[in-house]
C-alpha positions as CSV (number, residue, x, y, z in Angstrom):
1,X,91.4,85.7,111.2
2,X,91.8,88.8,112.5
3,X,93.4,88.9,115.8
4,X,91.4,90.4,118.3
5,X,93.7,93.2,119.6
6,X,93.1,94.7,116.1
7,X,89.4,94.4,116.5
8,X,89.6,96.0,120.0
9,X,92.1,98.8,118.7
10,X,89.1,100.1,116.1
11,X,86.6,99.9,119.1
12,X,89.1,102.1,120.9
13,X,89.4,104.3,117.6
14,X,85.9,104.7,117.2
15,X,85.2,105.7,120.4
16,X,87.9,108.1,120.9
17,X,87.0,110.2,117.2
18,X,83.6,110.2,118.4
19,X,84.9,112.1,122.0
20,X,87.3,114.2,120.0
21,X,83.9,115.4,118.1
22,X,81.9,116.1,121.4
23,X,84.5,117.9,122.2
24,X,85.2,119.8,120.0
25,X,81.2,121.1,119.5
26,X,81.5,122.0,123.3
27,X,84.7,123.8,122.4
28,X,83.0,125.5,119.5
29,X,79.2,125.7,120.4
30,X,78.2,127.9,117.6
31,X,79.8,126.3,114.9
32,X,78.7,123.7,112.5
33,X,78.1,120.5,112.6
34,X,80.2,120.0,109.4
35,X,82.6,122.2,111.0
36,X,83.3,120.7,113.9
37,X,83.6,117.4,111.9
38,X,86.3,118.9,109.7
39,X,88.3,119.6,112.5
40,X,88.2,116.0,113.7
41,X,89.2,114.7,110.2
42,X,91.9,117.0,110.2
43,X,93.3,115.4,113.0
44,X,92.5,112.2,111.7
45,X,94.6,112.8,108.4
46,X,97.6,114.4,110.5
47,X,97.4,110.8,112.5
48,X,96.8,108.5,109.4
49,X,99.7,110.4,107.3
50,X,102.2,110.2,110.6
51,X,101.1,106.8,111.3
52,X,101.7,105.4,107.7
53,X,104.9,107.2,107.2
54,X,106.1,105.6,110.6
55,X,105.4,102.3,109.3
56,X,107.9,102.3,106.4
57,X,110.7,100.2,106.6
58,X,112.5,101.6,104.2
59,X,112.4,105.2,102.6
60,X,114.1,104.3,99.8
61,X,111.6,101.6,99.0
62,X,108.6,103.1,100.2
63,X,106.2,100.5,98.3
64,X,107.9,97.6,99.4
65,X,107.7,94.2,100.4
66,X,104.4,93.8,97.8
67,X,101.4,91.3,98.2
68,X,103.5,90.8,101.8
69,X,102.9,90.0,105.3
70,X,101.4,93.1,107.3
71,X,103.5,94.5,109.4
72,X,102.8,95.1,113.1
73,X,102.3,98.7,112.5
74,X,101.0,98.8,109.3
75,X,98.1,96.9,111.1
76,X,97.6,99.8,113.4
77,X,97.3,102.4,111.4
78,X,94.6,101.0,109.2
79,X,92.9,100.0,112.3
80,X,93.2,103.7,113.2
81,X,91.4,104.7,110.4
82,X,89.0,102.2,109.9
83,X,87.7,103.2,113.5
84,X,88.0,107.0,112.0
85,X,85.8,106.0,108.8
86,X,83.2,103.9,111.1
87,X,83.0,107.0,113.0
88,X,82.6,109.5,110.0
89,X,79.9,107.0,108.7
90,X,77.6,107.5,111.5
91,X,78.4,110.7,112.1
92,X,77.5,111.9,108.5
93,X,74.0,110.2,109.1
94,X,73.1,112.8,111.7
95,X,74.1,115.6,109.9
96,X,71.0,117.6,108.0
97,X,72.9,117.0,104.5
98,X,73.6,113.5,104.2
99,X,75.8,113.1,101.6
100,X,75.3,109.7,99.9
101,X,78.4,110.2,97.6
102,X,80.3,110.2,100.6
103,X,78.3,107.5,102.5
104,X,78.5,105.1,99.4
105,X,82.6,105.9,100.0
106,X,83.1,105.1,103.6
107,X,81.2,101.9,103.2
108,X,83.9,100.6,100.4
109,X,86.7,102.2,102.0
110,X,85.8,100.3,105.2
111,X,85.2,97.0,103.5
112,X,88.5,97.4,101.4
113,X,90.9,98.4,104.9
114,X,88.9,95.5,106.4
115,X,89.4,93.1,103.7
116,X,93.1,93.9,104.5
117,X,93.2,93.7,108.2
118,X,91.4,90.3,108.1
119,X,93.7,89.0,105.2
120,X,96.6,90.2,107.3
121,X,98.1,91.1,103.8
122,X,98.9,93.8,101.4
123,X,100.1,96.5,104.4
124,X,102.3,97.8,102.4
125,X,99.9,98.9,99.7
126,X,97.1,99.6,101.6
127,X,99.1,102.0,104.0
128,X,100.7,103.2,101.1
129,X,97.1,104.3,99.4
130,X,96.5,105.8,103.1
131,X,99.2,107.7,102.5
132,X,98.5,108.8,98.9
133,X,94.8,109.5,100.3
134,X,95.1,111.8,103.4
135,X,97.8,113.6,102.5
136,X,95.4,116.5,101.2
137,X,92.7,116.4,103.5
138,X,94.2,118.4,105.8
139,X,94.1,121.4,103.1
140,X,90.5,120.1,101.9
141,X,89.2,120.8,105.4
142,X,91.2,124.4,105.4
143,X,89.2,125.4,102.5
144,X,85.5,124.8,103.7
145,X,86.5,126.2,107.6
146,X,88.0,129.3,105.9
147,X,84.6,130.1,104.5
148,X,82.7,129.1,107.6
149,X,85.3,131.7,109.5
150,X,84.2,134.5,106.7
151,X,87.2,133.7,104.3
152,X,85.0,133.1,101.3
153,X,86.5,135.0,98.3
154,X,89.4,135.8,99.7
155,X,93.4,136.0,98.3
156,X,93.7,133.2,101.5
157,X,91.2,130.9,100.3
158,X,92.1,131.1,96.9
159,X,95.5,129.8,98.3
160,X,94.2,126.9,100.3
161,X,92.0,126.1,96.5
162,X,95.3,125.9,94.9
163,X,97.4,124.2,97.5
164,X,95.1,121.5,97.7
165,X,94.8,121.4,94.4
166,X,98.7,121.2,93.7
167,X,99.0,118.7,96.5
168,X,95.6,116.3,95.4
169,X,97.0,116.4,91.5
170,X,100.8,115.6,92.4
171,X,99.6,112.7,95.3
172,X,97.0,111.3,93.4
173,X,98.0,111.3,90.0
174,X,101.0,110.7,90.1
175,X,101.8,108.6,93.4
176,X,98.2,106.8,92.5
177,X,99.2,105.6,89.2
178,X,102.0,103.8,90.3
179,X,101.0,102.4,93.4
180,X,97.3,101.0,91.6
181,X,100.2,99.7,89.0
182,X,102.2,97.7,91.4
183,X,99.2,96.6,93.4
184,X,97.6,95.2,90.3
185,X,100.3,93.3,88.9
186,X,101.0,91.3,92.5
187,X,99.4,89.0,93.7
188,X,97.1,90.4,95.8
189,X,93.7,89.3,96.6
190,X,90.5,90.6,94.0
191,X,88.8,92.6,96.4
192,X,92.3,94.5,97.2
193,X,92.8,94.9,93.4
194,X,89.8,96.4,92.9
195,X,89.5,98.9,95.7
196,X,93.2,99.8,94.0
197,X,91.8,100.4,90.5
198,X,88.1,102.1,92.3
199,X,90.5,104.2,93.8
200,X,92.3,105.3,91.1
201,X,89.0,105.9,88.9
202,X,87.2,107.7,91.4
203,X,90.9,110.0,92.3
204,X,90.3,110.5,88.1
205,X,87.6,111.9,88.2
206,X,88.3,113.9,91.1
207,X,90.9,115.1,89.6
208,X,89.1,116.6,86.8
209,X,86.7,118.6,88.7
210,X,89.0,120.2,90.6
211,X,90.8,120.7,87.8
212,X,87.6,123.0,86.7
213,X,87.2,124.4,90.0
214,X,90.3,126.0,90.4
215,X,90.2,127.4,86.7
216,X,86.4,128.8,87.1
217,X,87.8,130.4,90.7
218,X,91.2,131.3,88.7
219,X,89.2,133.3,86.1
220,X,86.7,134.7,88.8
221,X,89.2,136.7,90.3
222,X,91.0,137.6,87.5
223,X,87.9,139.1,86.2
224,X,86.8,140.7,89.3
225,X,90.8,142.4,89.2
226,X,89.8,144.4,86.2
227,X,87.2,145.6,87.2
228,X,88.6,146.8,90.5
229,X,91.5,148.3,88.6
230,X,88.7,149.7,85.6
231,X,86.6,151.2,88.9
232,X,89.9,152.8,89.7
């Protein structure tokens, strides 16, 4: 079962994202909605990131113990961002484009972390994949509030598109592989096998359109350079 400090900890979560948002629109008034929301799951990946890195026992076995007792921390911070994801869910359902992409992704990702939680088992992966996951998302947000700032098309938002980019390809496809390897061959519940290998086949796919975008935004402004320098 899952104990009930846990359970109180992603009430707790869930109501503090949610004052972190109202905040931050009475900070920002006449910003988005989106906008605003980005800045909250900015903060939320700086915690989750910070969080999961502090609860690794041991750097030089990062994925390790496997299919293992979770750890007093590692319970925390999925807690963390479960309450962050329950958040997100309803928030998204006010906005005026409801994304069900997204929508159908927070309900999985809530069910998988919670799957964990209540199993009290696999931390190490899970926490691991939280890792992997929110690395990025800090320079996914940057992108989309660069443009609402009036960055769009610019040498700065090129270099937030290629950052992420860099940093989405190296974590995901790389660090991914492995960790959906390691997760699949212990013993480790179904459900928490198969959020590893959704995970991995969604980051795919991922993968390959951004993959595109930054090659279609590559070209873009290599084709707008000669013209600037032919205008010249």
């Amino acid at each position: 079962m899952m104990e009930d400090y846990i359970i109180n900890l992603i009430v707790v979560a869930v109501v503090s994202w949610t004052t972190l948002f109202i905040l931050v629109r009475w900070v920002f008034p006449k910003r988005s909605f989106d906008f605003c929301n980005r800045l909250v799951s900015t903060v939320h990946a700086v915690v989750a990131v910070v969080s999961a890195s502090r609860s690794v026992a041991d750097w030089r076995r990062p994925v390790h113990p496997i299919a293992a007792q979770s750890s007093h921390l590692q319970m925390q911070s999925l807690a963390i961002t479960v309450g962050y994801l329950i958040y997100d869910l309803i928030c998204c359902l006010f906005d005026k484009r409801i994304n069900i992409d997204n929508a159908v992704h927070h309900i999985v990702s809530i069910v998988g972390l919670g799957a964990g939680l209540f199993y009290q088992r696999c931390g190490t992966e899970m926490v691991a994949a939280l890792w992997i996951t929110e690395i990025s998302s800090p320079l996914l947000h940057l992108r989309e509030i660069l443009k609402e700032l009036g960055y769009r098309d610019t040498d700065l938002n090129l270099a937030a598109d290629v950052s992420f980019a860099v940093v989405f390809s190296i974590a995901r496809m790389v660090g991914g592989p492995y960790l959906c390897y390691v997760t699949l061959s212990a013993d480790n519940p179904f459900l928490i096998k198969a959020m590893a290998l959704g995970l991995q086949l969604v980051s795919t796919f991922w993968f390959y359109k951004i993959a595109r975008m930054v090659k279609y935004k590559l070209i873009k402004r290599t084709s707008t350079s000669k013209k600037e320098v032919e205008a010249s």
